[in-house]
C-alpha positions in Angstrom: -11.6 -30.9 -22.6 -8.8 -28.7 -21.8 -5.4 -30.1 -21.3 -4.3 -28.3 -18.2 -0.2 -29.1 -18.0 -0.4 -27.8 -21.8 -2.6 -25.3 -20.7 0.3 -24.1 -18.0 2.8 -24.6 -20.8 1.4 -22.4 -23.1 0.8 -19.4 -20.3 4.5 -19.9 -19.8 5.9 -19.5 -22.9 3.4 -16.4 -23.5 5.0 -15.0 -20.0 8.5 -15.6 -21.1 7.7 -14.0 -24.5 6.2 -11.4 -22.5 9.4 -10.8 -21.0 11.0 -10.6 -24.1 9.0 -8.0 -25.7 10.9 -4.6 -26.6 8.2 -2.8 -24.1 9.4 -4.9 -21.0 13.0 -2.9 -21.5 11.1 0.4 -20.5 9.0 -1.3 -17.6 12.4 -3.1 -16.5 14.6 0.0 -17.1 11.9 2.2 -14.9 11.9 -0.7 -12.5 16.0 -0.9 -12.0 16.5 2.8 -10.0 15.6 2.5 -6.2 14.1 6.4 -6.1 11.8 5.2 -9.4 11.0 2.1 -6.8 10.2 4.0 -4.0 8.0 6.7 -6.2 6.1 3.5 -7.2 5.3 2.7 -3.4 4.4 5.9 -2.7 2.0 6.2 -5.1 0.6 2.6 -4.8 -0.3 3.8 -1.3 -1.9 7.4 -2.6 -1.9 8.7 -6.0 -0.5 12.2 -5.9 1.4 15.2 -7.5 5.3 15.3 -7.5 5.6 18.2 -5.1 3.8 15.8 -2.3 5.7 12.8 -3.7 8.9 14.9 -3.5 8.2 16.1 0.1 7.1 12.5 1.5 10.2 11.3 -0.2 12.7 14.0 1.0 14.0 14.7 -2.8 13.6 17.2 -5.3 10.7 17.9 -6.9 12.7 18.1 -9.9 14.2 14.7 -9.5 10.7 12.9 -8.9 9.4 14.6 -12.1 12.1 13.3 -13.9 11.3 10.0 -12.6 7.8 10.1 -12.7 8.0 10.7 -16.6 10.1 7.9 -17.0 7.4 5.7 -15.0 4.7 7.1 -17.2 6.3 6.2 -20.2 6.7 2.7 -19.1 3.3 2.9 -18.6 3.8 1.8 -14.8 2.2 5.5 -14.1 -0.4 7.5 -15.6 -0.6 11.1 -14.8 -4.1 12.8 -14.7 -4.8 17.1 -15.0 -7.0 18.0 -11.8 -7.3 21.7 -11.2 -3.9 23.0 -11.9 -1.5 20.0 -10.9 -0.8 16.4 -12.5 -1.7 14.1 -9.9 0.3 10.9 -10.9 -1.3 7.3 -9.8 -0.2 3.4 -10.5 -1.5 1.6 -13.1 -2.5 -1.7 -10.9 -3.3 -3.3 -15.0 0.8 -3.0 -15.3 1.8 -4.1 -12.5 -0.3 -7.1 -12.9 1.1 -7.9 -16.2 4.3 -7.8 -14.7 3.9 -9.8 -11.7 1.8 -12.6 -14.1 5.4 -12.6 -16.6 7.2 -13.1 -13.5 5.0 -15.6 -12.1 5.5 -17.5 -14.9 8.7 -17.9 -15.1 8.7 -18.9 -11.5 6.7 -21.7 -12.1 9.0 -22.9 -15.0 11.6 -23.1 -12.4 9.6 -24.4 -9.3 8.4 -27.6 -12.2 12.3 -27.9 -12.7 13.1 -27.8 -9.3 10.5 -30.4 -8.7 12.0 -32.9 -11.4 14.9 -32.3 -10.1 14.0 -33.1 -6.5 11.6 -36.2 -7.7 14.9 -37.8 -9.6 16.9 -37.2 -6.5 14.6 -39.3 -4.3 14.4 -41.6 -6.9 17.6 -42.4 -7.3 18.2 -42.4 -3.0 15.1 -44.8 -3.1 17.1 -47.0 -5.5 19.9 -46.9 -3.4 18.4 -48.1 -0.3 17.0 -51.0 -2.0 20.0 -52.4 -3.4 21.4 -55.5 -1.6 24.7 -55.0 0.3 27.2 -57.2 -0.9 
């Protein structure tokens, strides 16, 4: 029989180790610059090479390689050869990892929050029920 709050516990502390890890600082660093943001939107909605990327985007098509190798080495990206171009796409596997550390440690903080509130009421409900002297 599974213990489910220990369950929820455990899946916690692996996301908050998660977050931890030496390999988050990449994803995080990649993560931190706007442009390298809105690279990762634009490819979440079509995977493409950096001249299309740069032209949608109105930058270089220097910067966006630039960025785009920084995205592929935080793994966020992987770039593919077809024909004579790279043609860069998200990795949906990453950003699912990343969203399931983050998720994590919102639920820590939604169970504190929680207690927090539950004590609060407590405490009012004791309150009330005190006789008036």
């Amino acid at each position: 029989m599974s213990d489910a709050p220990a369950d929820a516990r455990a899946a916690e502390g692996e996301g908050r180790s998660g977050l931890l890890a030496p390999e988050a600082d990449g994803v995080f660093a990649a993560l931190a610059d706007r442009t390298r943001r809105r690279i990762l939107v634009r490819l979440a909605d079509r995977p493409d090479d950096a001249g299309a990327v740069a032209a949608d985007l109105g930058i270089s098509r220097q910067a966006v390689a630039k960025h785009l190798r920084i995205l592929v080495d935080s793994g966020l990206v992987i770039a593919s050869p077809q024909q004579r171009r790279q043609v860069h796409a998200v990795r949906p596997d990453r950003i699912r990892e990343i969203s399931d550390l983050l998720g994590a440690v919102s639920r820590g903080w939604d169970r504190r929050l929680a207690l927090v509130k539950e004590h609060a009421e407590h405490a009012e409900h004791a309150e009330r029920a005190e006789p008036a002297e």
